[in-house]
Residue frames as a rotation matrix with the C-alpha (Angstrom) as fourth column:
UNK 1
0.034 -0.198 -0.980 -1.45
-0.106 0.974 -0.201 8.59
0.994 0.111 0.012 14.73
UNK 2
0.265 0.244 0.933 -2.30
-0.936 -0.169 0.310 7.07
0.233 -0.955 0.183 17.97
UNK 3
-0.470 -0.352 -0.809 -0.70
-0.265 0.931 -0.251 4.27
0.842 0.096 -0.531 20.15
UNK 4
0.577 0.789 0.213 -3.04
-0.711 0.357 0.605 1.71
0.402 -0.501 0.767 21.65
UNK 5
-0.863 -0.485 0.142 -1.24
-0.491 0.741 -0.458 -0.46
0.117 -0.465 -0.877 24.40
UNK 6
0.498 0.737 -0.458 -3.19
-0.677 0.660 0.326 -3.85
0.542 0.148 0.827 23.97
UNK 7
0.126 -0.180 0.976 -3.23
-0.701 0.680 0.216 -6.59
-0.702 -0.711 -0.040 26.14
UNK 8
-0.527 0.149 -0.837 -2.36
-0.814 0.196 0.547 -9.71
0.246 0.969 0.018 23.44
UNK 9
0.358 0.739 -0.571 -4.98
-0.706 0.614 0.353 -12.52
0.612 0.276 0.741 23.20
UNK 10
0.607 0.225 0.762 -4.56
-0.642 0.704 0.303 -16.03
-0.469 -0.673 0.572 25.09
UNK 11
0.079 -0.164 0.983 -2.97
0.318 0.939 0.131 -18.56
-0.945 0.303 0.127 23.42
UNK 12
0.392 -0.083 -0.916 -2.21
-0.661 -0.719 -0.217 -15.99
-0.641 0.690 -0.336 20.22
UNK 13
-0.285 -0.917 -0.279 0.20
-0.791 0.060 0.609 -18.37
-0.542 0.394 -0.742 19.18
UNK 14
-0.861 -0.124 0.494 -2.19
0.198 0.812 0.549 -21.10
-0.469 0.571 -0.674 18.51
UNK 15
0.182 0.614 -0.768 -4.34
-0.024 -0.778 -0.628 -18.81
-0.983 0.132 -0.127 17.36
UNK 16
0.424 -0.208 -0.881 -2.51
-0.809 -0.525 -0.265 -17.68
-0.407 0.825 -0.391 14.24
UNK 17
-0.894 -0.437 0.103 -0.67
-0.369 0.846 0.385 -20.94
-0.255 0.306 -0.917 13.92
UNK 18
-0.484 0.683 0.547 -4.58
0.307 0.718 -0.625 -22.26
-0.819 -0.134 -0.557 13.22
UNK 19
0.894 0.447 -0.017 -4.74
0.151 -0.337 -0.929 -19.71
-0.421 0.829 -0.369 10.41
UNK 20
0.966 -0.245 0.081 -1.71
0.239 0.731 -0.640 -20.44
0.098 0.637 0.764 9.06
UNK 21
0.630 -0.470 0.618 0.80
-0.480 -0.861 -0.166 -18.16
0.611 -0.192 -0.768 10.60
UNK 22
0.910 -0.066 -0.409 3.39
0.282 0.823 0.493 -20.72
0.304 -0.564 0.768 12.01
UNK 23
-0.275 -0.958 0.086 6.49
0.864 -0.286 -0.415 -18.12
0.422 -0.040 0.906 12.17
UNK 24
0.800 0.534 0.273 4.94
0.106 -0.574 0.812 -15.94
0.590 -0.621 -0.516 15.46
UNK 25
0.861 -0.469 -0.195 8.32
0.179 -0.081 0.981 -15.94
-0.476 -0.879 0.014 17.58
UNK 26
0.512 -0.766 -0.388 11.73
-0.568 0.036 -0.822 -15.11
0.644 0.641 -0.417 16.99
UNK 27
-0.038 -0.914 -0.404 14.87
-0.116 0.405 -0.907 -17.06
0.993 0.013 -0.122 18.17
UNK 28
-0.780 -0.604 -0.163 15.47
0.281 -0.106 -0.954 -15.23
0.559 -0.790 0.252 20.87
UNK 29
-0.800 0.421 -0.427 11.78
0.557 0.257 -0.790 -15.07
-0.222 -0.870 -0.440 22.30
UNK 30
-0.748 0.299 -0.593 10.43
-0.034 -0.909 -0.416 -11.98
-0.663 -0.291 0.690 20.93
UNK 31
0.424 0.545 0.724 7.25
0.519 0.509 -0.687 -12.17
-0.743 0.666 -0.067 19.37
UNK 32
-0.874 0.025 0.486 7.45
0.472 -0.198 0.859 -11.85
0.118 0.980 0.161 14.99
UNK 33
-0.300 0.923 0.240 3.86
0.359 -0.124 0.925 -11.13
0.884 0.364 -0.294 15.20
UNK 34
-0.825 -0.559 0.076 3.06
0.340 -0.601 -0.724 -8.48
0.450 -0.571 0.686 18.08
UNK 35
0.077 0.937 0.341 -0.28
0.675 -0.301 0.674 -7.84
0.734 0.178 -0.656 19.66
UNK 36
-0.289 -0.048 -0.956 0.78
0.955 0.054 -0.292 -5.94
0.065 -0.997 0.030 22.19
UNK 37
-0.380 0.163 -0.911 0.22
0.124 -0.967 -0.224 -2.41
-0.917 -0.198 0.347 21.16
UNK 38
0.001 0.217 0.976 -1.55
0.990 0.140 -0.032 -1.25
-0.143 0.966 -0.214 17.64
UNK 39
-0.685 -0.057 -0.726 -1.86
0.222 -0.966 -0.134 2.33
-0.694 -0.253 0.674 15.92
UNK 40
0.605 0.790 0.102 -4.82
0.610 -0.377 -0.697 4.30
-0.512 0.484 -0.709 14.85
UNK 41
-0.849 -0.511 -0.132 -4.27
0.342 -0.723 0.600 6.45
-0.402 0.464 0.789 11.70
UNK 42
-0.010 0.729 -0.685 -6.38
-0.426 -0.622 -0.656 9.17
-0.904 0.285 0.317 10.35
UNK 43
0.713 0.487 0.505 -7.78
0.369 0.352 -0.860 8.64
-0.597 0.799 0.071 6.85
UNK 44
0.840 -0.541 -0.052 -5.31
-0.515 -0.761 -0.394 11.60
0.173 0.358 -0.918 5.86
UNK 45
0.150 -0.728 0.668 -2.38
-0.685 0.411 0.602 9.54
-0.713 -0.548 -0.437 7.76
UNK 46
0.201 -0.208 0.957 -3.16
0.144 0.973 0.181 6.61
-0.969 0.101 0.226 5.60
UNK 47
0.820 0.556 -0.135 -3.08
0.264 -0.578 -0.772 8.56
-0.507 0.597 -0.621 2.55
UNK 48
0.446 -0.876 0.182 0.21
-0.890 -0.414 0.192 9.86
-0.092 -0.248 -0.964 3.21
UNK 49
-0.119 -0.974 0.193 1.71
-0.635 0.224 0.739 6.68
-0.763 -0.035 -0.645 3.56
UNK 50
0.428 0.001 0.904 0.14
0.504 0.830 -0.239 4.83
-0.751 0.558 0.354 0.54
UNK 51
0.980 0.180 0.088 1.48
0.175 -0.554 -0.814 7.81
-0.098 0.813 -0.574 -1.46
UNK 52
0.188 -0.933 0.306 4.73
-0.934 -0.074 0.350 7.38
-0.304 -0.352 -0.885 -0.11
UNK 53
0.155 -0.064 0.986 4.68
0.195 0.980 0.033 3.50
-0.968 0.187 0.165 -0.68
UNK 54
0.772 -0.489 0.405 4.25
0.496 0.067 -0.865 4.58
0.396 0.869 0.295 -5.15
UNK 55
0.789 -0.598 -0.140 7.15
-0.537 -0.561 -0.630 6.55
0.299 0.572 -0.764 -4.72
UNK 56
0.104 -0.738 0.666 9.20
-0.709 0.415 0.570 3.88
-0.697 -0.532 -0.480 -3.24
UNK 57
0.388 0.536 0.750 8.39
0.043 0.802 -0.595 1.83
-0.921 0.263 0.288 -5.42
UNK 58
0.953 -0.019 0.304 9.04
0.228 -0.616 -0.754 3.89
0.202 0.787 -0.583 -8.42
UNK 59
0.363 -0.929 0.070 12.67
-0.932 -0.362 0.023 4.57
0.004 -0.073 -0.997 -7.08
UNK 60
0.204 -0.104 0.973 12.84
-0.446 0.875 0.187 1.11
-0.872 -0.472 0.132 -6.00
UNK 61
0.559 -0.365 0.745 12.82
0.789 0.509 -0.342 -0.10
-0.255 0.779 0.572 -9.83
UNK 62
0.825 -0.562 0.056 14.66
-0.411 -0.665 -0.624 3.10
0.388 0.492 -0.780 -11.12
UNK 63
0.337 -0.893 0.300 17.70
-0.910 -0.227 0.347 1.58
-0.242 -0.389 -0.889 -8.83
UNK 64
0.364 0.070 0.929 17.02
-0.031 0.998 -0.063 -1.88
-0.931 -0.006 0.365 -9.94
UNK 65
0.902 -0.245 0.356 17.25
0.372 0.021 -0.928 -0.50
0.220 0.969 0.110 -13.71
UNK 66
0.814 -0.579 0.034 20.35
-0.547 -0.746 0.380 1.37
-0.195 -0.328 -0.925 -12.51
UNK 67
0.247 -0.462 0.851 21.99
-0.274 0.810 0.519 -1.89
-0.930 -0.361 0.074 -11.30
UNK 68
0.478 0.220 0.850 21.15
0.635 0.582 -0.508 -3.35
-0.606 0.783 0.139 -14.81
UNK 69
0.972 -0.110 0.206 22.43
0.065 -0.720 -0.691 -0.70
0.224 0.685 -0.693 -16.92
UNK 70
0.567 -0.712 0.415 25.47
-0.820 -0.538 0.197 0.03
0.083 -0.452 -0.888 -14.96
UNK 71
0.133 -0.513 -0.848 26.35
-0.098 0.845 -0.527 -3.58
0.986 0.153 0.062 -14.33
UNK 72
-0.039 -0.243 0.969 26.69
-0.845 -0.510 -0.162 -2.83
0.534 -0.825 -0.185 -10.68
UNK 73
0.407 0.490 -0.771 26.25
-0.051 0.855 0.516 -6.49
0.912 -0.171 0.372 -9.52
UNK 74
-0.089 -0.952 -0.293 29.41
0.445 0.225 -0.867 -6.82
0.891 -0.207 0.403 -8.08
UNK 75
-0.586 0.146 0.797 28.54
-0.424 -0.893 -0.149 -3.66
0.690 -0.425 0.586 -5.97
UNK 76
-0.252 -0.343 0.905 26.40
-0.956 -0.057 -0.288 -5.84
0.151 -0.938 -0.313 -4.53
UNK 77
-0.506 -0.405 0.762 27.69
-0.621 0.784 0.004 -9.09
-0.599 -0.471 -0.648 -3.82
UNK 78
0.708 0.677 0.204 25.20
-0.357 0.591 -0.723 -10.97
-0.610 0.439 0.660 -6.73
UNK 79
-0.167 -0.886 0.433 27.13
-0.498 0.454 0.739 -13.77
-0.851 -0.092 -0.517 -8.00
UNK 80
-0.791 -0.449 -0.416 27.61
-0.474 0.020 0.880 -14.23
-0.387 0.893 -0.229 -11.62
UNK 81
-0.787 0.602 0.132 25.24
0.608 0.721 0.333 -17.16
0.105 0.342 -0.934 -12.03
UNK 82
-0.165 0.898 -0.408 22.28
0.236 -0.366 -0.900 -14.80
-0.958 -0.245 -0.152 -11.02
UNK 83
-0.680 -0.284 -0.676 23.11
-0.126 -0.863 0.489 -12.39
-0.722 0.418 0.551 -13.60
UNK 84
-0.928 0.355 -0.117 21.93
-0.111 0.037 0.993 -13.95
0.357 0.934 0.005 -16.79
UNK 85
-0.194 0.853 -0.485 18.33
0.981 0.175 -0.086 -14.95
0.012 -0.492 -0.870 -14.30
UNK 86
-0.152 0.054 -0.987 18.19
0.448 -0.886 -0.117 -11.14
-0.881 -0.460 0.110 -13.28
UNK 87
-0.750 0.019 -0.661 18.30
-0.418 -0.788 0.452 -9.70
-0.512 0.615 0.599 -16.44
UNK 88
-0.914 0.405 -0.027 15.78
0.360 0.840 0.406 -12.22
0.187 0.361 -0.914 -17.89
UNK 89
-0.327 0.764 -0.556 13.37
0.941 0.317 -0.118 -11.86
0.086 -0.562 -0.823 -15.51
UNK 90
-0.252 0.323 -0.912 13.48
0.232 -0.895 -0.381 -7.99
-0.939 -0.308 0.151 -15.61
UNK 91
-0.793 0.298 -0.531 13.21
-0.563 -0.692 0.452 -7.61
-0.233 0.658 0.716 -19.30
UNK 92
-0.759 0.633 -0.151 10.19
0.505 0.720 0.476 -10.07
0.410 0.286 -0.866 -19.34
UNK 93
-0.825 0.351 0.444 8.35
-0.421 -0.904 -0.067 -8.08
0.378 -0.242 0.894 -16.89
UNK 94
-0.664 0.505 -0.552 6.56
0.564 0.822 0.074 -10.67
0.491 -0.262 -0.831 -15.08
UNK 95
0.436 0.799 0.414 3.93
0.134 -0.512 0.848 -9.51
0.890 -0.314 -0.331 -13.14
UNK 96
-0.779 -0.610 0.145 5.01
-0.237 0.072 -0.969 -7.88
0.580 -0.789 -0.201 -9.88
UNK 97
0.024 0.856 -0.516 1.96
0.713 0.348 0.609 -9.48
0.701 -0.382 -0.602 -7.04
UNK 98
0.930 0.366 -0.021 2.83
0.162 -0.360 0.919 -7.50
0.329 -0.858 -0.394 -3.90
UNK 99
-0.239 -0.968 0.073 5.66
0.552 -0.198 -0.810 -6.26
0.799 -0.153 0.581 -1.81
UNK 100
0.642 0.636 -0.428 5.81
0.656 -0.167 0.736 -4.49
0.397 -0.753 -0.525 2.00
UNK 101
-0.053 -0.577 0.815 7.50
0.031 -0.817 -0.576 -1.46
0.998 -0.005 0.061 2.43
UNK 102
0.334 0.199 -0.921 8.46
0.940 0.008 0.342 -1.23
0.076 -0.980 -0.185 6.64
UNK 103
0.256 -0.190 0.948 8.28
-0.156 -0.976 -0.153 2.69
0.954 -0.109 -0.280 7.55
UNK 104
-0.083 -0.026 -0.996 8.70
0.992 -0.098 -0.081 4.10
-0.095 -0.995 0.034 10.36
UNK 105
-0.546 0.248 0.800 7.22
0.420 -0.746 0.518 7.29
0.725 0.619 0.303 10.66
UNK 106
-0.964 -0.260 -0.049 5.94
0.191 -0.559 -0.807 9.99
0.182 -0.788 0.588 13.56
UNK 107
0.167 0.974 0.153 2.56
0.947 -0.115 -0.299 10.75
-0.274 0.195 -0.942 12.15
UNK 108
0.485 0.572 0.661 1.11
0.810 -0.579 -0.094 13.99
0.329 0.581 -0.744 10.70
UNK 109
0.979 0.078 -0.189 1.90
0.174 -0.803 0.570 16.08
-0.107 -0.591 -0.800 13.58
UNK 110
0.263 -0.964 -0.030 5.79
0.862 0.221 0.456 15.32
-0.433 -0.146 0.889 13.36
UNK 111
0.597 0.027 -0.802 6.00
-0.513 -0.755 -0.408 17.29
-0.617 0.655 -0.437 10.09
UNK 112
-0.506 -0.862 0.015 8.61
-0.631 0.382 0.675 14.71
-0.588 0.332 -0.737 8.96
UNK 113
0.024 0.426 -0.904 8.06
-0.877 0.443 0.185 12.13
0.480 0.789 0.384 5.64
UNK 114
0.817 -0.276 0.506 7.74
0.052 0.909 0.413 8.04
-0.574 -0.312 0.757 6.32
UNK 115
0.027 -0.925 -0.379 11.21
-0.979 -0.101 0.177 6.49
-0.202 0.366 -0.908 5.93
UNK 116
0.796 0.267 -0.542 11.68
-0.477 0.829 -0.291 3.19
0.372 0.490 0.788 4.77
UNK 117
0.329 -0.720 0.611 13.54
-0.888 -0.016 0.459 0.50
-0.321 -0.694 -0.645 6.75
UNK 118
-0.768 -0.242 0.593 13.09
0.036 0.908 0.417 -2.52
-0.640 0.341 -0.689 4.66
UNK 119
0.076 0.950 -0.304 11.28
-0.985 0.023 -0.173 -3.14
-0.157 0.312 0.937 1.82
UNK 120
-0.861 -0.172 0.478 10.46
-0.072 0.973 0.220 -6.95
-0.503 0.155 -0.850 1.53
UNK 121
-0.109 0.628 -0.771 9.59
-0.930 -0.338 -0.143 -7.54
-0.350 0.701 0.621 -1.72
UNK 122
-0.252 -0.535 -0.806 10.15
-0.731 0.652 -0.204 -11.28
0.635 0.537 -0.556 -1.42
UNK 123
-0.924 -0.242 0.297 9.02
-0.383 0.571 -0.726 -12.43
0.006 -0.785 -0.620 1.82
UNK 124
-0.753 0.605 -0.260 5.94
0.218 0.602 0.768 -15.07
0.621 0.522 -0.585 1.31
UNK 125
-0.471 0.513 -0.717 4.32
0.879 0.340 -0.334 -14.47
0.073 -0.788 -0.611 4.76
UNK 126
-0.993 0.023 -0.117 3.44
0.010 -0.960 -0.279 -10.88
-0.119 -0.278 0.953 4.23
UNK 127
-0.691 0.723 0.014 0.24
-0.354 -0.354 0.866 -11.62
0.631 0.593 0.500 2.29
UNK 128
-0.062 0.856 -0.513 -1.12
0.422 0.488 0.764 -13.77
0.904 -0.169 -0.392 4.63
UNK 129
-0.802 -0.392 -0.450 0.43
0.578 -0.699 -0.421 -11.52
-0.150 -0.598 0.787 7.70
UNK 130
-0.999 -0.047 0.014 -1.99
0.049 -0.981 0.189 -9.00
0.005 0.190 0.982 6.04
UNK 131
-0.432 0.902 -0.006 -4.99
-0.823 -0.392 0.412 -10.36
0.369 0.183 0.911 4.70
UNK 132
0.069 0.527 -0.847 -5.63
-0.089 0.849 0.521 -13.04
0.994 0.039 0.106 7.20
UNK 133
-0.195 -0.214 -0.957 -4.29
0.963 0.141 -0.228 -13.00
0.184 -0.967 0.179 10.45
UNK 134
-0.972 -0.212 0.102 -4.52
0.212 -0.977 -0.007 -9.24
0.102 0.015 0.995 10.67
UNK 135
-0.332 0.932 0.146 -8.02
-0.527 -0.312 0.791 -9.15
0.782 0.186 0.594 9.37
UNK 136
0.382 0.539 -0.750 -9.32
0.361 0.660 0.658 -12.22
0.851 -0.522 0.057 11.93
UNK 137
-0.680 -0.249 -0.690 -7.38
0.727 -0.105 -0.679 -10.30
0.097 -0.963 0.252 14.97
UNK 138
-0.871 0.490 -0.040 -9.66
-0.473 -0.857 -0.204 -6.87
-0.134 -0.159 0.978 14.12
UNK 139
0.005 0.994 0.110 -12.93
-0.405 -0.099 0.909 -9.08
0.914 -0.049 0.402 14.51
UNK 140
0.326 0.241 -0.914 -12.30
0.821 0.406 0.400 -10.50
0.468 -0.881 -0.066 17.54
UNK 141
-0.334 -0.474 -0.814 -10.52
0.931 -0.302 -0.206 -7.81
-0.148 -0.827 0.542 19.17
UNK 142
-0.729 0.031 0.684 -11.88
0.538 -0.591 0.600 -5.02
0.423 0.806 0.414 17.33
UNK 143
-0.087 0.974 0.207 -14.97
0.222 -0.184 0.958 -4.51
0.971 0.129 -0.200 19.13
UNK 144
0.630 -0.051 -0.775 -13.15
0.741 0.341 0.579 -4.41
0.234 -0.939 0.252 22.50
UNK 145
-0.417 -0.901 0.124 -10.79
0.872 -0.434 -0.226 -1.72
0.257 0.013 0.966 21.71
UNK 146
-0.370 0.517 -0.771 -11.58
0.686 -0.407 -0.603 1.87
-0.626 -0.752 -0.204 22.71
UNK 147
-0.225 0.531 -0.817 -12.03
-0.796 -0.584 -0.160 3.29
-0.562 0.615 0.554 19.37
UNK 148
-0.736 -0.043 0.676 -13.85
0.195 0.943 0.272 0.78
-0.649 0.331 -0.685 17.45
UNK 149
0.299 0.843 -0.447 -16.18
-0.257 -0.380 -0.888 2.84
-0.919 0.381 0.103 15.08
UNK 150
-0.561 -0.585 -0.586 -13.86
-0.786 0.155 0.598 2.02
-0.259 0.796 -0.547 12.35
UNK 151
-0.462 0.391 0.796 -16.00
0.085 0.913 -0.399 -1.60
-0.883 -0.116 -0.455 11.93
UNK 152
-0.945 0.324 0.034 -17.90
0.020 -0.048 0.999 -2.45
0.325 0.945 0.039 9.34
UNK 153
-0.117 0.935 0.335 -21.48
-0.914 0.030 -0.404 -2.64
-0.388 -0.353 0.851 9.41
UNK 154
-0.478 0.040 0.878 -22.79
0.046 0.999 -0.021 -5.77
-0.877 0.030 -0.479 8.52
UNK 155
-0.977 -0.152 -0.152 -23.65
-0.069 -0.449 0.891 -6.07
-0.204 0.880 0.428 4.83
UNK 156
-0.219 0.964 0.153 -27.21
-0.781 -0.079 -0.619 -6.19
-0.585 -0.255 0.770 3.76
UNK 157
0.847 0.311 -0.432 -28.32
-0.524 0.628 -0.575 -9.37
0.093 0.714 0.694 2.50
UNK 158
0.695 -0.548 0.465 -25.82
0.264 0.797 0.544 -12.36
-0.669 -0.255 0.698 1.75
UNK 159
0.886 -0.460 -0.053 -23.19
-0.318 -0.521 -0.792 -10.12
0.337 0.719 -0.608 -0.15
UNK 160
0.543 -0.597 -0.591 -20.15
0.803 0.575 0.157 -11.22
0.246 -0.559 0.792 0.68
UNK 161
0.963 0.124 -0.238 -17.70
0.251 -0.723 0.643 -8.88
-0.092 -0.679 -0.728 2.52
UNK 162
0.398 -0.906 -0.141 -14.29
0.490 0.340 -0.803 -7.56
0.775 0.251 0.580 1.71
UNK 163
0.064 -0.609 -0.790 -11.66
0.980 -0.110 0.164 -6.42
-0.187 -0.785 0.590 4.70
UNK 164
0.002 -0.292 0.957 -11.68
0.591 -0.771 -0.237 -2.44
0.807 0.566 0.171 4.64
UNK 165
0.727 -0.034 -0.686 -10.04
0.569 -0.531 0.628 -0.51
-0.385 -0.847 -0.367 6.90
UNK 166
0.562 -0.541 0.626 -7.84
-0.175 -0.817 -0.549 2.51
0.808 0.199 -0.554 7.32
UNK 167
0.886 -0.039 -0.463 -5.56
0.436 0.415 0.798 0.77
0.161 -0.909 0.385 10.03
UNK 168
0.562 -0.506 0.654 -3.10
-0.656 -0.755 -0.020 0.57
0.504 -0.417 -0.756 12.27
UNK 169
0.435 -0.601 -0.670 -0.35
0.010 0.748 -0.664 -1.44
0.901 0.282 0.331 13.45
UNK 170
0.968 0.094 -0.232 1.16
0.134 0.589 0.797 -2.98
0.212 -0.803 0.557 16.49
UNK 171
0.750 -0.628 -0.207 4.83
-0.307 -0.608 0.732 -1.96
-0.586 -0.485 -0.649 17.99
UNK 172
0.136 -0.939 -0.316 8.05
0.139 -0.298 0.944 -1.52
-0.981 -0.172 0.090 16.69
UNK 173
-0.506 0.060 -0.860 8.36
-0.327 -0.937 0.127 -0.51
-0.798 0.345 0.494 13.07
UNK 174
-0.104 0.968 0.230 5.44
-0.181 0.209 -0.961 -0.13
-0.978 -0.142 0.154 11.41
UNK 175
-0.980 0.147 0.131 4.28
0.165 0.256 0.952 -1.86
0.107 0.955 -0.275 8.31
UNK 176
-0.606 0.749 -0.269 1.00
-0.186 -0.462 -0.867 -0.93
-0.773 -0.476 0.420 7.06
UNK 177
-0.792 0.251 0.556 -1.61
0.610 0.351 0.711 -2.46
-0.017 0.902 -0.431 4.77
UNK 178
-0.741 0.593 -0.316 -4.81
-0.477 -0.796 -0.373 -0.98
-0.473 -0.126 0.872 3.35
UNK 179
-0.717 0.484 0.501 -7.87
0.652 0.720 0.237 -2.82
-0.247 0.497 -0.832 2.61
UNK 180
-0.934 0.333 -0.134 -10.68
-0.307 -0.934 -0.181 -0.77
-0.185 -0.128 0.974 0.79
UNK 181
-0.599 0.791 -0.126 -14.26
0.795 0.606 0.022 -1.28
0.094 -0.087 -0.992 1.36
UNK 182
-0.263 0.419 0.869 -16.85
0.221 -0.851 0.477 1.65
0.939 0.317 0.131 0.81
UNK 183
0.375 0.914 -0.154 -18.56
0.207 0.079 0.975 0.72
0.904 -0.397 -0.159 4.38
UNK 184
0.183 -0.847 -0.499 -15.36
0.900 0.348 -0.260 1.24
0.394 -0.402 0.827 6.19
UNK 185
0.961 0.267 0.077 -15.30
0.261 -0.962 0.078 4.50
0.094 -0.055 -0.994 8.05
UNK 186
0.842 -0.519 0.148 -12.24
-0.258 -0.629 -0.734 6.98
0.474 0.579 -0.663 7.74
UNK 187
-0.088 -0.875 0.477 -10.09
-0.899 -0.137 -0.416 5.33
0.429 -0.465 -0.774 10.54
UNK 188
0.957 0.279 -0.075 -9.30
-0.220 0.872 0.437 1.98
0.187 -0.401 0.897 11.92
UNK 189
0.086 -0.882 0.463 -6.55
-0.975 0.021 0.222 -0.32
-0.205 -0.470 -0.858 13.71
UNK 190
0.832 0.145 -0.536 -4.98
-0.385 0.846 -0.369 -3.34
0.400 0.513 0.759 12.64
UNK 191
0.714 -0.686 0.140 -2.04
0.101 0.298 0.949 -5.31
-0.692 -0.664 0.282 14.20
UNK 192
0.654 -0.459 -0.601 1.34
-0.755 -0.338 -0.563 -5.15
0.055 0.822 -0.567 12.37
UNK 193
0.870 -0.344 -0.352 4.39
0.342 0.937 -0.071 -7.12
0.354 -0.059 0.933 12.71
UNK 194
0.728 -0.569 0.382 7.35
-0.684 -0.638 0.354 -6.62
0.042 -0.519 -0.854 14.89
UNK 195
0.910 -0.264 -0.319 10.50
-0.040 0.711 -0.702 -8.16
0.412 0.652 0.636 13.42
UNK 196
-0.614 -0.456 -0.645 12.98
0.747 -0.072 -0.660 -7.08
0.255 -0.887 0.385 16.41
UNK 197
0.649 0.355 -0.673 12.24
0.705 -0.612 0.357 -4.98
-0.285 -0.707 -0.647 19.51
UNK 198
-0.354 -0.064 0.933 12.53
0.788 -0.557 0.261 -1.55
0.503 0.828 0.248 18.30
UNK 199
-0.821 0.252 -0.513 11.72
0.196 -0.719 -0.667 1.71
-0.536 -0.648 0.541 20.13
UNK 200
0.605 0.792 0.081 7.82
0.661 -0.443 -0.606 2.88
-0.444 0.420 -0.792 19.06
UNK 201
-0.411 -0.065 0.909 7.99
0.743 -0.601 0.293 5.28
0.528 0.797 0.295 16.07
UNK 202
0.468 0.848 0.247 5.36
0.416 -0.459 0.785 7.55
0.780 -0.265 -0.568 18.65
């Protein structure tokens, strides 16, 4: 894993606010959305943390059934009315769409596992965070960076194209998505999101 200190775009903010991203700042100044720095992961790197992501997951409901089973509400702080909603909704088994697991994590060399600082399995902006604003910063900026083989090629013919990259993410702690696309070579960079100022994982 490699950090890339990136100048961020002009006018970023109405940038992303033009693609629908309209929560780019926090409070207190700092950007939400972060172009200042991104990281390159190996193919192996990205591996590593989507295999980490099932097993969060997979604990993630084992503690959820816990909760249920145990009653544990109280434990935390979920007020009565939820309850009878909560159990509903878990033995129905809606569909689950998507969820973002924030690591933080050294890289390969470290020797150490990602850890998990939040998972936000609830927060609406992630998808578009991922597959929109993310994807439309790595074509414009993409091609300017100093590793930039990751690209696609252009497709032959009028196929249409899906986002695939092995990427990499922008400063403080890193969330990481994966888009997969055969034409996509083994490594690539993608901005992330920085939700407070945070020391680099690197």
């Amino acid at each position: 894993m490699q950090r890339i200190p990136l100048t961020p775009r002009p006018n970023w903010q109405h940038i992303v606010e033009q693609q629908g991203h309209t929560f780019h700042t926090l409070e207190n100044g700092h950007p939400y959305w972060d172009e200042s720095a991104a990281y390159e992961f190996t193919a192996a790197e990205i591996d590593t943390l989507e295999s980490a992501a099932n097993e969060l997951q997979g604990m993630c409901l084992a503690a959820a059934q816990h909760i249920i089973d145990h009653r544990r509400y109280a434990d935390l702080s979920i007020p009565p009315a939820a309850i009878p909603v909560i159990e509903a909704a878990w033995n129905a088994e809606p569909p689950a769409l998507y969820g973002r697991f924030d690591l933080i994590w050294s890289g390969a060399h470290s020797g150490d596992a990602p850890k998990l600082l939040e998972y936000n399995a609830d927060t609406p902006t992630s998808l578009l965070e991922a597959a929109v604003i993310q994807w439309n910063w790595l074509e414009e900026v993409g091609p300017h960076l100093p590793t930039h083989s990751f690209l696609p090629p252009p497709p032959p013919g009028p196929t249409s194209s899906t986002p695939s990259t092995k990427n990499s993410s922008p400063s403080g702690a890193t969330s990481t998505h994966t888009f997969s696309n055969p034409s996509t070579s083994p490594a690539s960079t993608l901005p992330g999101i920085q939700k407070t100022p945070s020391p680099s994982p690197t």
